[in-house]
C-alpha positions in Angstrom: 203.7 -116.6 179.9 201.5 -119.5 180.8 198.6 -120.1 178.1 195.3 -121.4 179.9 194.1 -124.3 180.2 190.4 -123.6 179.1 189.2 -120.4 177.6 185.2 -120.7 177.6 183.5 -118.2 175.2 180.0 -116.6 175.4 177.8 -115.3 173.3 175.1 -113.1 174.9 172.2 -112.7 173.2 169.5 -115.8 173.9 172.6 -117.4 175.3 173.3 -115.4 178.4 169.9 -112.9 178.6 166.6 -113.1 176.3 166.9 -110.9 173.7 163.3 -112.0 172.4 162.0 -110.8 175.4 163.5 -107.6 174.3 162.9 -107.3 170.8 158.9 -108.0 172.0 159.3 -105.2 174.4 160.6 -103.0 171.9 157.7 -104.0 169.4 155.2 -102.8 172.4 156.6 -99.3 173.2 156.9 -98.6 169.0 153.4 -99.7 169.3 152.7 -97.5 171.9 154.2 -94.6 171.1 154.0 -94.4 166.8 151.2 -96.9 166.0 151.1 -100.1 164.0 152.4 -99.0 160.7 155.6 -97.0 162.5 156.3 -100.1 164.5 156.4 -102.5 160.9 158.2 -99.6 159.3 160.8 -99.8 161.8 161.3 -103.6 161.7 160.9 -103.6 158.0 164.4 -101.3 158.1 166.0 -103.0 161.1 165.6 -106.2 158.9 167.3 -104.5 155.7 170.3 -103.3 157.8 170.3 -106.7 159.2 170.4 -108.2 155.6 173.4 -105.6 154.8 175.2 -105.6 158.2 175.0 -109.3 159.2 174.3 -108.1 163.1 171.3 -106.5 164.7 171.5 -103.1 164.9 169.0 -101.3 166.4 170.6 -97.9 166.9 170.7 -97.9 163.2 167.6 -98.6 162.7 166.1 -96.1 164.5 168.5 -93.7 163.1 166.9 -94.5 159.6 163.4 -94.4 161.1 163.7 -91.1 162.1 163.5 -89.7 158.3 159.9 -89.1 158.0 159.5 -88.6 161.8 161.9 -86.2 162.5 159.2 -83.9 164.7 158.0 -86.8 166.8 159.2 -85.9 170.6 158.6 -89.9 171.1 161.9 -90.6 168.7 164.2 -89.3 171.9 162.5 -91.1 174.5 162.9 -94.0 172.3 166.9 -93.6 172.6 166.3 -93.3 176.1 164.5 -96.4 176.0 167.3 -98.8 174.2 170.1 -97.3 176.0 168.5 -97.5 179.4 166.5 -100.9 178.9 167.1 -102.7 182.0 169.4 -106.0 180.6 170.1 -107.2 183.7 166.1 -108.3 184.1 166.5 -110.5 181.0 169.6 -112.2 182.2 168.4 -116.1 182.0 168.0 -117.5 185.0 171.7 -119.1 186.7 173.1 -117.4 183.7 175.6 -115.5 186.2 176.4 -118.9 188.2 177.3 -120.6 184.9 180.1 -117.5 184.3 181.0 -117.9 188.0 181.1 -121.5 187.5 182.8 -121.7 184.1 185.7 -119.4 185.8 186.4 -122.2 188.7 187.4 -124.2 185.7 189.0 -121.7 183.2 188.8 -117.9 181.5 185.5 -117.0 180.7 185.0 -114.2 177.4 182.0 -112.8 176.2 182.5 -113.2 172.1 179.8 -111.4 170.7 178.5 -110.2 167.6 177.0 -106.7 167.1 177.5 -102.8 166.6 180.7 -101.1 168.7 177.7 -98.7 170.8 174.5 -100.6 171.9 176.1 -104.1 172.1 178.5 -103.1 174.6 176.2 -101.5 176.5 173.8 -103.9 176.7 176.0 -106.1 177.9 177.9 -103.4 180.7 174.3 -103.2 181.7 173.1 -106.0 181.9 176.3 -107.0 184.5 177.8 -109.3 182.0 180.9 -107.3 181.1 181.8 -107.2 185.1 180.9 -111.0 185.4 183.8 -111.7 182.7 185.9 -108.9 184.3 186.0 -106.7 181.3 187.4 -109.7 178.8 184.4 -108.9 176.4 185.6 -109.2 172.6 182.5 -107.8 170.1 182.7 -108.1 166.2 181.0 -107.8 163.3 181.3 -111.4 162.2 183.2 -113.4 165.0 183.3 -116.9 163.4 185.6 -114.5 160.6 188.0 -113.2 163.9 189.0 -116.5 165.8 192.9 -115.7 164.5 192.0 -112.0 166.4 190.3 -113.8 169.2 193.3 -116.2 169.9 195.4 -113.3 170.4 193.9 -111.8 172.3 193.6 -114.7 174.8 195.4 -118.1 174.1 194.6 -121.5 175.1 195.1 -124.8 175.0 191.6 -125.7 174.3 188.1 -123.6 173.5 184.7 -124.2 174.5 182.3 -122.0 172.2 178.7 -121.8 173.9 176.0 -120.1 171.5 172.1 -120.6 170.4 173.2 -120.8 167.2 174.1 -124.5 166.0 175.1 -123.0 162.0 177.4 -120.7 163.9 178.9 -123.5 166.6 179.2 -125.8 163.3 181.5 -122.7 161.2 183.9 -122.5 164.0 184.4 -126.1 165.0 185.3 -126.4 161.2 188.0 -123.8 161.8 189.2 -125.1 165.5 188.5 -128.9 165.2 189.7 -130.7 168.1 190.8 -127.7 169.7 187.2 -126.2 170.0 184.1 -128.0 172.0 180.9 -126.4 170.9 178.1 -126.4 173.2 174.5 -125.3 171.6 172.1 -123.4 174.3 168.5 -124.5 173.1 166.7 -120.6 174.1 165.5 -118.4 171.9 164.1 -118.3 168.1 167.5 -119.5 166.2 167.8 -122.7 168.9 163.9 -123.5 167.6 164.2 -122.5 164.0 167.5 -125.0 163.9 165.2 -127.9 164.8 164.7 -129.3 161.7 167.9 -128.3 160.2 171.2 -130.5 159.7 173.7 -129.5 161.5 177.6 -130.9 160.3 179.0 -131.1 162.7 176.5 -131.6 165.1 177.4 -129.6 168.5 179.7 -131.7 171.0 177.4 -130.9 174.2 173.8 -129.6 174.4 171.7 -128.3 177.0 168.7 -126.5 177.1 168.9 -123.8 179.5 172.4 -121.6 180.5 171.9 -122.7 183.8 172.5 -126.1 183.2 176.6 -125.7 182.6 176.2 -125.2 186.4 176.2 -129.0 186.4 178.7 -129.7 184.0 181.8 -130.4 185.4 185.1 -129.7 183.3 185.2 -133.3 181.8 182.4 -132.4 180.4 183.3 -129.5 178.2 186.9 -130.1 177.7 188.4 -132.3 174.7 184.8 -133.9 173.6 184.8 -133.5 169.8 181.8 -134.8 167.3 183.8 -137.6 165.8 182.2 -139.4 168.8 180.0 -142.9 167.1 177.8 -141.5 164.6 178.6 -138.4 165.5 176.0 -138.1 168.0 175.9 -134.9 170.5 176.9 -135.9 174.1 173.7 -134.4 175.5 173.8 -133.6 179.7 170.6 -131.8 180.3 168.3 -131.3 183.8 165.6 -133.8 184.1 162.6 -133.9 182.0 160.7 -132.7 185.2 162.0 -129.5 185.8 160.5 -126.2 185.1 160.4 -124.1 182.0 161.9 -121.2 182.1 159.7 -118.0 181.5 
């Protein structure tokens, strides 16, 4: 069997669709339907289980929000509302041309952590999982499953592309040359890293998903952060374009 070339992995949330965008949507329907001190209570256990779990699990959280609320009718429109929340509407914008072009130049995999129900629907619904044609890998921890990950699809060489820089920096300690990490500034993690030290520093970094549409495979293939000074090899859009929304 021939082993790829490239295998480029995704992570989803902030990376490939705004999941702040959701959480604050979330926030305003709690609001809406159970009032202030609901809505903290529910984020007060979503953060606990977070603490325990290491992923965001929403599902769970709500499950545990129930006690105490068992005879609210809002608690099953509220299932309604994370199952059916409408992911494709906070899919960054190009997000789908960088899979589309990412695949011109190797295998593209969503590597994703989360729970085994609401992750993988959020990303079936929000169109991701058919943009990777089904090669969609989630775990509890995936910086612990890159021996599992390998197995499941072998190559020559990795690019990892994430929002988190801590995470990026864990798994180029465990590939090294064999892994180019490229850090997404979106979301709260890309702006809470700002002032953090990051060893070692991401090999490419861009600041909007839709800029890897202008990378070509030079670009993301065999660039490790033993570079001069380790400096990041940083290819973003002008200064003079747009922010996103």
């Amino acid at each position: 069997m021939t082993v790829p070339r490239v295998v480029f992995l995704l992570d989803v949330d902030n990376t490939l669709l705004d999941n702040d965008r959701f959480a604050a949507d979330l926030t305003a329907r709690l609001d809406h339907d159970f009032g202030r001190t609901e809505r903290e209570r529910y984020w007060s256990i979503y953060a606990e289980l977070r603490d325990q779990l290491g992923y965001a699990d929403y599902l769970g959280a709500l499950q545990r929000f129930r006690a105490g609320s068992d005879d609210e009718p809002a608690l099953l429109r509220m299932s309604a509302f994370l199952l059916d929340y409408p992911f494709m509407e906070r899919l960054y914008p190009r997000a789908l041309d960088a899979i589309r072009h990412l695949r011109t130049m190797g295998t593209a995999v969503i590597l994703s952590d989360g729970d085994i129900v609401f992750q993988p629907r959020k990303i079936q619904r929000s169109g991701l999982w058919d943009a990777v044609a089904g090669r969609v890998l989630v775990y509890l921890h995936k910086e612990r499953m890159l021996d599992v990950m390998e197995r499941h699809f072998a190559a020559r060489h990795y690019v990892m592309i994430d929002d988190k820089p801590q995470l990026l920096a864990a798994m180029k300690r465990a590939l090294r040359d064999r892994l180019t990490t490229v850090f997404v500034r979106q979301g709260h993690y890309a702006a809470a890293s700002a002032r953090i030290t990051i060893d070692p520093a991401p090999d490419v970094i861009v600041k909007h998903i839709g800029d890897l549409c202008d990378l070509a495979l030079r670009d993301l293939h065999g660039v490790t952060a033993s570079r001069a000074a380790g400096a990041a090899h940083e290819r973003t859009v002008q200064e003079s374009s747009p922010e996103q929304p």
